[in-house]
N, C-alpha and C positions, 0 to 999 in steps of 0.2 A: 279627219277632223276628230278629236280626241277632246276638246275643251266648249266651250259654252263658244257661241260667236261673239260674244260682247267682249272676250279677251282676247282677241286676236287683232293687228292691227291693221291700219288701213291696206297696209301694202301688202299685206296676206291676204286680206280680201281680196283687194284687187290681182293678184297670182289667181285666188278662186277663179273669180271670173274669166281672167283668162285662159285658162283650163279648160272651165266650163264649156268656153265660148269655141274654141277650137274644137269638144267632142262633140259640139250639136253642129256644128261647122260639116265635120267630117261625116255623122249620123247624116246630114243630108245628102251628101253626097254617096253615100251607101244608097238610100232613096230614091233618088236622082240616078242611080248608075242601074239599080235592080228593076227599074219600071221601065227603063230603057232596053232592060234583055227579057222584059214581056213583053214589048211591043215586039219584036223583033221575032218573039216564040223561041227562043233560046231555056227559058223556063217557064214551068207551067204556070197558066194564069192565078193559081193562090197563091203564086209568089207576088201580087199585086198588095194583098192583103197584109205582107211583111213591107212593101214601100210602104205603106198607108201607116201603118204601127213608126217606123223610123220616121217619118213626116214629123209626126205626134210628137215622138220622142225627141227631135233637132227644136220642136219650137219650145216644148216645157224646159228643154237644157236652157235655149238664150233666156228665156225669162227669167230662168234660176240666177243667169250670167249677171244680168239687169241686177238683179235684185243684193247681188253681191255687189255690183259696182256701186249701186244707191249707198248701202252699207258704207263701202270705202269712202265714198265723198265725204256721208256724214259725220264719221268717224275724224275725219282729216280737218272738218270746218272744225268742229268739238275740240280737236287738241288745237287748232290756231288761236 
């Protein structure tokens, strides 16, 4: 992103989001796969403390996703 967001159009927004939404997608499943080889003792328990951080990080991504989608709606009512 190189430009202000007010110039960008709906459907660049909406590409954000989608972007977005796929890497908080796969950050949790990073999450989801690394707590699964703590329980297991395949790595040490402060590896819990890196699920816990990717948790964090998969849900401020979809909010950011959200918030790019709102963007696109608004932006697409605005030009109709």
């Amino acid at each position: 992103m190189t430009k202000p967001l007010s110039q960008y159009s709906s459907r660049e927004l909406q590409q954000f989001s989608e972007v977005i939404a796929k890497a908080a997608d796969l950050r949790e499943q990073s999450a989801i796969a690394l707590e699964t080889l703590v329980k297991s003792g395949q790595v040490s328990k402060s590896q819990q403390i890196t699920a816990i951080c990717y948790r964090h990080e998969a849900w401020i991504m979809a909010e950011a996703a959200q918030i790019f989608d709102s963007m696109a709606a608004t932006k697409s009512k605005v030009a109709a």
